[in-house]
C-alpha positions, -999 to +999 in steps of 0.1 A: +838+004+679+806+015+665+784+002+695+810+024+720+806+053+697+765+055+696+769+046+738+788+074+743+772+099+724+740+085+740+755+093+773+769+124+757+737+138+748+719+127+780+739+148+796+741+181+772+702+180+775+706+179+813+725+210+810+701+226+785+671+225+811+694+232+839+700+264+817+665+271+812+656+270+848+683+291+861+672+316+835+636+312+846+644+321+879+664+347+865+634+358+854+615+358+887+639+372+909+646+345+925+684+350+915+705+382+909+723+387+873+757+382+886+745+350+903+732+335+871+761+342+854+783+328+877+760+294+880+757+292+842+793+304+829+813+271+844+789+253+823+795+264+790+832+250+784+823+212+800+793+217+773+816+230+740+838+198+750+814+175+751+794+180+718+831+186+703+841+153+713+810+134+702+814+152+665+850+144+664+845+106+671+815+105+648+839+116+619+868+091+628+844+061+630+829+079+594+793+080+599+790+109+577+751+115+581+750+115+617+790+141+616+771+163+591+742+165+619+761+173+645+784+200+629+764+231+627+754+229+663+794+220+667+802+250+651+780+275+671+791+259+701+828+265+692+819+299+678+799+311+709+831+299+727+859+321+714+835+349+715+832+350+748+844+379+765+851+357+801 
Protein backbone atom coordinates (compact mmCIF):
# COMPACT_ATOMS: atom_id res chain seq x y z
CA UNK A 1 0.00 0.00 0.00
CA UNK A 2 2.66 2.39 0.88
CA UNK A 3 4.79 1.85 -2.37
CA UNK A 4 1.23 2.76 -4.50
CA UNK A 5 0.74 5.73 -2.17
CA UNK A 6 4.43 7.48 -2.75
CA UNK A 7 3.89 6.26 -6.85
CA UNK A 8 0.98 8.07 -7.03
CA UNK A 9 1.71 11.13 -5.36
CA UNK A 10 4.93 10.94 -7.39
CA UNK A 11 2.88 10.92 -10.46
CA UNK A 12 0.53 13.35 -8.67
CA UNK A 13 3.05 15.92 -8.27
CA UNK A 14 4.65 15.47 -11.68
CA UNK A 15 1.82 16.49 -12.93
CA UNK A 16 0.68 19.60 -10.55
CA UNK A 17 4.25 21.01 -11.40
CA UNK A 18 3.39 20.58 -15.07
CA UNK A 19 0.50 22.66 -14.54
CA UNK A 20 2.40 25.24 -12.35
CA UNK A 21 4.80 26.15 -15.41
CA UNK A 22 2.07 25.81 -17.86
CA UNK A 23 0.56 28.54 -15.57
CA UNK A 24 3.57 30.67 -15.52
CA UNK A 25 3.92 30.66 -19.28
CA UNK A 26 0.54 31.53 -20.18
CA UNK A 27 0.82 34.39 -17.71
CA UNK A 28 4.14 35.36 -19.35
CA UNK A 29 2.61 35.68 -22.49
CA UNK A 30 -0.03 37.41 -20.81
CA UNK A 31 2.49 39.59 -20.12
CA UNK A 32 3.74 40.21 -23.68
CA UNK A 33 0.66 40.44 -25.44
CA UNK A 34 0.88 37.57 -27.01
CA UNK A 35 -2.62 36.66 -25.42
CA UNK A 36 -5.69 38.76 -24.55
CA UNK A 37 -7.06 38.78 -20.76
CA UNK A 38 -10.15 36.88 -21.49
CA UNK A 39 -8.05 34.32 -23.34
CA UNK A 40 -5.81 33.64 -20.41
CA UNK A 41 -8.55 33.25 -18.31
CA UNK A 42 -10.23 30.95 -20.25
CA UNK A 43 -6.85 28.74 -20.88
CA UNK A 44 -6.08 28.85 -17.15
CA UNK A 45 -9.62 28.66 -15.37
CA UNK A 46 -10.33 24.75 -16.59
CA UNK A 47 -7.22 24.11 -14.89
CA UNK A 48 -7.77 25.08 -11.52
CA UNK A 49 -10.45 22.35 -10.38
CA UNK A 50 -8.37 19.19 -12.13
CA UNK A 51 -5.43 20.93 -9.86
CA UNK A 52 -7.62 21.39 -6.23
CA UNK A 53 -8.53 17.58 -6.99
CA UNK A 54 -5.39 16.34 -7.39
CA UNK A 55 -3.36 17.74 -4.39
CA UNK A 56 -6.82 16.96 -2.44
CA UNK A 57 -6.56 13.49 -3.29
CA UNK A 58 -2.87 12.99 -2.63
CA UNK A 59 -3.41 14.70 1.13
CA UNK A 60 -6.37 12.59 1.74
CA UNK A 61 -4.47 9.22 0.96
CA UNK A 62 -1.45 10.43 2.80
CA UNK A 63 -3.68 10.59 5.99
CA UNK A 64 -5.43 7.19 5.54
CA UNK A 65 -2.09 5.29 4.96
CA UNK A 66 -1.01 7.70 8.35
CA UNK A 67 2.19 9.18 7.26
CA UNK A 68 1.61 12.10 9.46
CA UNK A 69 4.84 14.16 8.47
CA UNK A 70 4.52 14.01 4.87
CA UNK A 71 -0.08 14.82 5.58
CA UNK A 72 1.09 17.73 7.77
CA UNK A 73 3.29 18.86 4.57
CA UNK A 74 0.87 18.79 2.28
CA UNK A 75 -2.06 20.45 4.29
CA UNK A 76 -1.37 24.07 4.21
CA UNK A 77 -0.91 24.08 0.47
CA UNK A 78 -4.30 21.73 0.60
CA UNK A 79 -5.94 24.25 2.33
CA UNK A 80 -5.17 27.28 0.08
CA UNK A 81 -5.98 25.20 -2.76
CA UNK A 82 -9.49 24.41 -1.33
CA UNK A 83 -9.80 27.92 -0.07
CA UNK A 84 -8.89 29.68 -3.45
CA UNK A 85 -11.51 27.20 -4.78
CA UNK A 86 -14.74 28.23 -3.05
CA UNK A 87 -13.70 31.74 -3.51
CA UNK A 88 -13.84 31.74 -6.79
CA UNK A 89 -16.35 33.89 -8.27
CA UNK A 90 -16.54 31.38 -11.75
Amino acid sequence: MEAVVFVFSLLDCCALIFLSVYFIITLSDLECDYINARSCCSKLNKWVIPELIGHTIVTVLLLMSLHWFIFLLNLPVATWNIYRGSNCPC
